[in-house]
C-alpha positions, -999 to +999 in steps of 0.1 A: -287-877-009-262-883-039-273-861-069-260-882-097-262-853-123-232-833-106-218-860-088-221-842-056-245-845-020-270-819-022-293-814+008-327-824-005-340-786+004-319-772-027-327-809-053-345-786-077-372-808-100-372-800-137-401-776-135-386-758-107-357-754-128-374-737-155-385-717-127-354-709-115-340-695-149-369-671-149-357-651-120-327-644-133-309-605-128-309-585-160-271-584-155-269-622-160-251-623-195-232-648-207-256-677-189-241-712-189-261-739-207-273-771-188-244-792-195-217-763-188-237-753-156-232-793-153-194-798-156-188-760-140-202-772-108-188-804-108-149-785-109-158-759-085-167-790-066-136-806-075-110-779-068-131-766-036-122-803-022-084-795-028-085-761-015-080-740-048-112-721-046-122-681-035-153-680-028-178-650-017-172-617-035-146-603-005-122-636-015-130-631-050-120-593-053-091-597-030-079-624-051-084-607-082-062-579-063-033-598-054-033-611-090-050-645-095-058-656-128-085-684-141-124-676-144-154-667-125-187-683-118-218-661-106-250-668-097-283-654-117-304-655-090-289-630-064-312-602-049-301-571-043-284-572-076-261-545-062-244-570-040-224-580-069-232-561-096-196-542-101-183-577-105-185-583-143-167-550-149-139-556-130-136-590-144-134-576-178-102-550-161-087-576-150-093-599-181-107-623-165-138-647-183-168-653-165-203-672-166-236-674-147-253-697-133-292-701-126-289-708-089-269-694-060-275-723-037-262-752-058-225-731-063-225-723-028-233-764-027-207-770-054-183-750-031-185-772-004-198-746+017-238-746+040-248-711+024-254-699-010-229-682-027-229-655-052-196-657-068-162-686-073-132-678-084-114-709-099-077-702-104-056-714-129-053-750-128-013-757-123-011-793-112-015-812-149+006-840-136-014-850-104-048-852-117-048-855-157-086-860-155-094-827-135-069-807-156-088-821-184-123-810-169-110-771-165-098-767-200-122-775-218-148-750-188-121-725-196-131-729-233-166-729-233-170-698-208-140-679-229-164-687-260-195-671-245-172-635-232-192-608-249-160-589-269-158-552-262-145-526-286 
């Protein structure tokens, strides 16, 4: 059915109840630094949702890294929950390389959900948002994601 907290149809197989939830946040990777509260895990799922709908979306962490290649800019959303660890684990580095922010998640199977795509996914790339004029609400929606995950990058020095 329709979850009304992202806005989105989740397959009742990946609905999570509140306890499972809790759950879920407890098998978390040791790599999974900066995690994204409730309400950003909230409104970053609903734009990955949002822009995977329009196209503007890499997902898997092939797409990812070959967009990150060819230059694309905006932020990344990963999921906690991903076993082997080593499937993504040189991610975060060469986010920070390519100085680009990026968040967890708790679960792999709502982003692949919020990505429009059957699987789970372990990693969305949400480019830069260009197209202010068309959809003022959406454009809205990113900047202030954009914010919140720049606030939680861990600073280097």
């Amino acid at each position: 059915g329709i979850n009304a907290e992202y806005g989105l149809f989740i397959p009742p197989a990946t609905t999570m109840s509140s306890e499972e939830e809790t759950e879920a946040v407890e098998f978390t990777n040791p790599v999974a630094k900066p995690l994204a509260s409730k309400k950003l895990t909230k409104n970053l799922l609903k734009l990955a949702g949002k822009l995977a709908t329009e196209k503007a979306l890499h997902r898997g962490v092939r797409e990812v890294t070959k967009g990150v290649k060819k230059g694309k800019k905006g932020f990344a959303i990963l999921a906690a929950d991903v076993s082997p660890i080593d499937v993504y684990s040189h991610l975060p580095v060469y986010f920070e390389e390519n100085s680009i922010p990026y968040v967890f998640v708790p679960s792999k199977s709502e982003l692949g959900t919020a990505g429009l795509t059957k699987r789970p996914t372990c990693v969305l790339l949400l480019p830069t948002f260009k197209d202010k004029e068309k959809d003022a609400k959406l454009a809205k929606l990113y900047k202030t994601c954009k914010d919140e995950v720049d606030e939680l990058q861990i600073i280097h020095k």
